[in-house]
N, C-alpha and C positions, 0 to 999 in steps of 0.2 A: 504494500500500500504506500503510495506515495505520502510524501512529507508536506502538509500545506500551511499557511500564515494562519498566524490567530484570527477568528473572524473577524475585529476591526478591521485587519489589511486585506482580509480576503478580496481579491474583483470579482467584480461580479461578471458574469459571463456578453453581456456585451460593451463591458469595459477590454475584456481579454479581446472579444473579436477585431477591436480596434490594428489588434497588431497580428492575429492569427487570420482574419478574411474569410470566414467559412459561413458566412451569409451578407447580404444586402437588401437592403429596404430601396423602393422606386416609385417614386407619388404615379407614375404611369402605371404601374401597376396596382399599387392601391396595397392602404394599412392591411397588415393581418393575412400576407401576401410576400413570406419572404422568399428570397431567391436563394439556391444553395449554390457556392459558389466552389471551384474546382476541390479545395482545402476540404468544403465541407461535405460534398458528394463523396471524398473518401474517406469520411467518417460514416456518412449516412452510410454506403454503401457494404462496411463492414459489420455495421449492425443488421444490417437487412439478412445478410450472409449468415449472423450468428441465427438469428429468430427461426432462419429458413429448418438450420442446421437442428434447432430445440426440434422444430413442426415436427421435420422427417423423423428423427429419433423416436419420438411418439406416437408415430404411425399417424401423421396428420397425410391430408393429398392435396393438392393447390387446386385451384379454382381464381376466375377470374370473373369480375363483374364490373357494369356500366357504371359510373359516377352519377348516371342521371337516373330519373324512375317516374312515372305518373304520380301525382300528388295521391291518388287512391290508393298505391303500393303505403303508402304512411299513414292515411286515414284507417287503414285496413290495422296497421303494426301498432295501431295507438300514440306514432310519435308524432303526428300530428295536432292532434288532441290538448297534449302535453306540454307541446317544443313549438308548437306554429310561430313565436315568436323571435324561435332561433333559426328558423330556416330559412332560405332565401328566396324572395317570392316565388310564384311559379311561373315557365317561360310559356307563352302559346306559340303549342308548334303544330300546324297542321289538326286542328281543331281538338288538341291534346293539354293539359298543362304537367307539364315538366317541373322537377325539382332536383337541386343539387342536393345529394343524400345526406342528409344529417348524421345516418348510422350504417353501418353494413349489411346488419343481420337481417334487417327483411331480403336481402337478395338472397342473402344462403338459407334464408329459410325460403324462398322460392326455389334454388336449388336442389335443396333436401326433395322438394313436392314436386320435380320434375320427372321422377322414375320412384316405382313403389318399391320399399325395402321391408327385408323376414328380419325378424328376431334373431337368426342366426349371423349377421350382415351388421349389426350393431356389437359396438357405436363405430358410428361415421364422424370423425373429422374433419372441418370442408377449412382451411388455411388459406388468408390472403394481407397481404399487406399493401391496404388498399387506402384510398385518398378519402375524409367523409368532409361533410364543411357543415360551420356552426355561421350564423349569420350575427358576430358579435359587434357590439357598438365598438366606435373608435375610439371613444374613450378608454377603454378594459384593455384594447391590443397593446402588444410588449413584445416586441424581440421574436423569440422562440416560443417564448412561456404560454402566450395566449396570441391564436393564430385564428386565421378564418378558411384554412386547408390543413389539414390534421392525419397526417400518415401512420397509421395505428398496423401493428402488428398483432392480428387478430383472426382468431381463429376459434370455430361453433362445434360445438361436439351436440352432435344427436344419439341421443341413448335411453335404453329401459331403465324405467325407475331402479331396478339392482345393483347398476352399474354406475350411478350418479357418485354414490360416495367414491369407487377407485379411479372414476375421471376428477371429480374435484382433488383428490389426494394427488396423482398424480398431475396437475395444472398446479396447482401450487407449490410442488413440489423445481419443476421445472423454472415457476417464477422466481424463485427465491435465488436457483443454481443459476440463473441469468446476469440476478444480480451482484451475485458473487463473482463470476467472472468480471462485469464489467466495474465492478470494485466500488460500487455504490451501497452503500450499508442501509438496510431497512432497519429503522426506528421500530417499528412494529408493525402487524398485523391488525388490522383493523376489520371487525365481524360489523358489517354494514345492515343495521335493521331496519327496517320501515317504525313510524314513531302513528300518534294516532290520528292525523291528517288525514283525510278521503282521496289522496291526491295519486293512492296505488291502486294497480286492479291483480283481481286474484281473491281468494277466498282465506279466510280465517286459515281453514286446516292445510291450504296448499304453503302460505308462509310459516306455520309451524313448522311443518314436515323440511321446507325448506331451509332453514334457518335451522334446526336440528343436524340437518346433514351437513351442512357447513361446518359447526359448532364440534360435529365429531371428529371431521375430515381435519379440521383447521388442528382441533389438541392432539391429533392422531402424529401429524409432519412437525410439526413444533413440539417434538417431544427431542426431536434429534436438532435442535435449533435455541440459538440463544435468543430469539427474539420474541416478543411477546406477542398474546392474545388479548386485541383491546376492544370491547364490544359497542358498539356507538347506533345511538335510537338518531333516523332522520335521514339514515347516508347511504341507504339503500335505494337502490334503482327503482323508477315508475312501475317495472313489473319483475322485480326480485330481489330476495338479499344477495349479498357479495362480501366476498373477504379481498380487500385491497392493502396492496403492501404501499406505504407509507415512509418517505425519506422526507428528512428535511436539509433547507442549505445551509448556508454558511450564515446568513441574517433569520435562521430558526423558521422558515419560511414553509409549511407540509406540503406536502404533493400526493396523491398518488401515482405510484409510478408502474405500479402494471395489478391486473385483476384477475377475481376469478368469479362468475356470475350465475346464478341459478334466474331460468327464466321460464314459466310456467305461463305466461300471458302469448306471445306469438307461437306456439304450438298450437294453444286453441284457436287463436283469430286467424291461424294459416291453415288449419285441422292438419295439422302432420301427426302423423300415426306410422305406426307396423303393422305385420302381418306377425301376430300371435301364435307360440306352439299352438294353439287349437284354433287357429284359423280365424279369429277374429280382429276385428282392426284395435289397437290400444294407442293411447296415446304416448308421442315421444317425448321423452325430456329434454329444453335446449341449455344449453351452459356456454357460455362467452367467456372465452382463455385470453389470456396477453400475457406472454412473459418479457421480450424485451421492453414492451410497451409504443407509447406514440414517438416517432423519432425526433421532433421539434423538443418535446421534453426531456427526452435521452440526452440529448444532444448538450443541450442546456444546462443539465445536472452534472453532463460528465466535467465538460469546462470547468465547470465552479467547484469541484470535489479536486480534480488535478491541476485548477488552478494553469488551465491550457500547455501542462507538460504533462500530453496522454501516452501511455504506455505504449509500448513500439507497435503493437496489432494493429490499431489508435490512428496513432499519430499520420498525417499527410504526407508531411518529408519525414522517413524512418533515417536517412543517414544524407547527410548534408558533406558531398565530396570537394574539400579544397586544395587544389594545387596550390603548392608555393608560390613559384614560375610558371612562364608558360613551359619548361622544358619537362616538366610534371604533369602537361595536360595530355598525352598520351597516358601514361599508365593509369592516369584517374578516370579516363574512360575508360578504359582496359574494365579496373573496379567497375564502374557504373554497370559496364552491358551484365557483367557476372551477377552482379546485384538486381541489372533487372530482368534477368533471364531465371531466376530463382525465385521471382516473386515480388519481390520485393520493392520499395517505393523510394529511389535514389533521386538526388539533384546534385547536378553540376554549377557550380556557382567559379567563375572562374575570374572575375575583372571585377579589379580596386586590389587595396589592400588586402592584405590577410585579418591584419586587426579589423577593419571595415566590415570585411566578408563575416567575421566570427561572430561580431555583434547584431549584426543583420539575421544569420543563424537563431542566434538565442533570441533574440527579440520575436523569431516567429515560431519558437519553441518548439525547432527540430529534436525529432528524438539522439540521436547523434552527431556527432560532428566528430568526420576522419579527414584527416592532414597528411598531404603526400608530400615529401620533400625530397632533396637529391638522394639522401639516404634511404628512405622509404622505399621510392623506384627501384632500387637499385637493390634493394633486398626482398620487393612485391612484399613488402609491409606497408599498415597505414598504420596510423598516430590517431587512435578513438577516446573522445569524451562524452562518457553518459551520461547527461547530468542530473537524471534520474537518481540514479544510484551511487553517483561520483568516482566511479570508476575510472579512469585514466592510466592508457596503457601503450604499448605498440604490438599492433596484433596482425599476425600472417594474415595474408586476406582471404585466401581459399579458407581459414579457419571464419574469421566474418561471415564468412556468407552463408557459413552453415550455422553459425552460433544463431545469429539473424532470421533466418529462416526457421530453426527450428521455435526461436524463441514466438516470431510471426504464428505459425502453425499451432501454437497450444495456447495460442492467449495468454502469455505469461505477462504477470502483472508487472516482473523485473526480469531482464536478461542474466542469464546465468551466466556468469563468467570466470569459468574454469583458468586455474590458474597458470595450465601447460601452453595455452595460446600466445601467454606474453614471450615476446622477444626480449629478452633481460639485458641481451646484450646490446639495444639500442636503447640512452638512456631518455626517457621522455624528457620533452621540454612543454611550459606549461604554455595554453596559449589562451588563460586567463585574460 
């Protein structure tokens, strides 16, 4: 886990962007509407990678769906009802109205009802990391944090009532191992109940029953977890409870940062059913998973947690290659191709100083920085500083690109650096 400043000093994440670039705001495009910018596409895109990576393990299947839907797809889901104020008006298209999806799960619960499934065929997994939009005022938008396009890692399990506790066990299970890798510490568990407001639909015994299963699923995985179980009246979805994992930032700020949903309201208003050991139709249970979560707030929490020095899986530039000279710009590309033929996410920075070049580096909080000199070349070593770890050493480069790669490959929160790699006999200089 990385080392960060006492809250007072902490930045905030789009204090950091200022100097790391991994998004932009555009009045032509409009608040709540940010752009991801090359930096930040290779962060989104390794989180998309990890989520994919949870889905499959899980035996989740992809699936893809339209951003758009007839305003009756939502009248039908109830988040019309509910949300009319968050949605985006409707477009008339062809004697139709059209609406920017506030949620996903009406389409995969369209999905689900597109082909009849047996008892034996459950549960069905339908996985998508798909775009929903909230129609927020401009006053609320912020950065990353609150957006009016929201790319959620999200994925609906259909299943027999039997099977609901070892999908929710195993969905929260997965959420918690996501957040461990990406090194975000959950505060806790939070068991989301409906309070006594008329503002849910469903029946007495169906939130019992729900909320029950939760309650055992939740103390079942949190028995092997140092984090707690906190039960809260009010913070339950329009049509079900939920166990959400909860981080906060640096200014004590909570989020949720990924869920797990029991939903007993769009089965009935979709009539999604099986075909029963005895031949009858029964109804299916739906559950709404997310373990990486929505990438705008991933994204956002990571910055502020690593304080924009993300771990090399992470990070945009993983290794920041300077030549001394130009009589070093051969072998430093030599490095570069090896590096990125392995995978890996190298830049060649080659004009100005070195001092110039190094500060430039760290001010855009590369994860490394290798130094090629006449010695270097001349021995196909580089000169790496981690400054993660503060490592500083002179390491073979064929040894680099494997140490790099492998540390890439396992998400390692720090690069392991084996002590046989260094060259002892070139003695570092610093380049502080």
């Amino acid at each position: 886990m990385t080392t960060r400043p006492e809250d007072d000093q902490a930045l905030d994440y789009r204090d950091l962007n200022l100097d790391l670039h991994i998004f932009a705001t555009d009045p032509l495009i409009g608040s709540g509407l940010p752009l991801w910018l090359p930096a930040g596409a290779v962060i989104r895109r390794e989180l998309e990678q990890l989520a994919w990576e949870i889905a499959k393990r899980d035996g989740c299947v992809s699936v893809y769906s339209p951003v758009l839907a007839k305003r009756a797809l939502f009248e039908l889901s109830g988040h019309w009802a509910k949300f009319s104020v968050d949605i985006f008006p409707p477009m008339q298209v062809g004697g139709d109205e059209l609406v920017l999806r506030p949620a996903n799960c009406p389409h995969h619960a369209t999905i689900y009802a597109a082909q009849a499934h047996s008892y034996r065929e459950l549960p069905l997994r339908l996985n998508e990391l798909a775009p929903m939009f909230r129609s927020e005022r401009s006053g609320v938008l912020s950065g990353l944090s609150r957006v009016r396009q929201i790319n959620l890692d999200d994925t609906h399990v259909f299943c027999r009532p039997d099977q609901v506790a070892s999908e929710v066990t195993r969905a929260l299970r997965s959420a918690l191992g996501a957040q461990r890798i990406l090194g975000l510490p959950v505060d806790y568990v939070r068991l989301s109940l409906r309070d006594s407001s008329p503002n849910y639909l469903g029946t007495d015994d169906q939130w019992f029953q729900a909320e029950s299963a939760l309650r055992v699923a939740a103390a079942e995985v949190l028995l092997e977890e140092t984090v707690p179980l906190i039960e809260a009246e009010g913070e339950a979805a329009f049509y079900g409870p939920k166990l959400d994992l909860q981080v906060r930032d640096g200014r004590g700020h909570e989020e949720s940062i990924a869920t797990v949903q029991l939903d007993f309201n769009q089965p009935e208003r979709f009539d999604l059913t099986y075909t029963a050991v005895d031949g009858t139709q029964q109804r299916v249970v739906m559950i709404h998973r997310g373990t990486v979560g929505a990438m705008e707030r991933v994204v956002a929490a990571l910055l502020e947690r690593y304080q924009g020095r993300l771990p090399l899986w992470l990070a945009p530039v993983q290794v920041c290659v300077l030549p001394v000279h130009p009589e070093q710009d051969h072998g430093a590309r030599v490095l570069m191709d090896e590096l990125a033929a392995a995978g890996l996410r190298p830049r060649f920075e080659p004009e100005g100083s070195l001092g110039a070049r190094i500060r430039v580096s760290r001010q855009r909080r590369d994860a490394l920085i290798g130094v090629i000199g006449p010695r270097e070349a001349a021995a196909h070593t580089v000169e790496v500083t981690d400054f993660r770890s503060g490592f500083k050493a002179t390491v073979a480069q064929h040894s680099l690109v494997e140490i790099l790669q492998h540390s890439h490959a396992t998400r390692a929160a720090q690069i392991a650096w084996p002590e046989k790699v260094v060259d002892s006999s070139a003695p570092l200089e610093s380049i502080e």
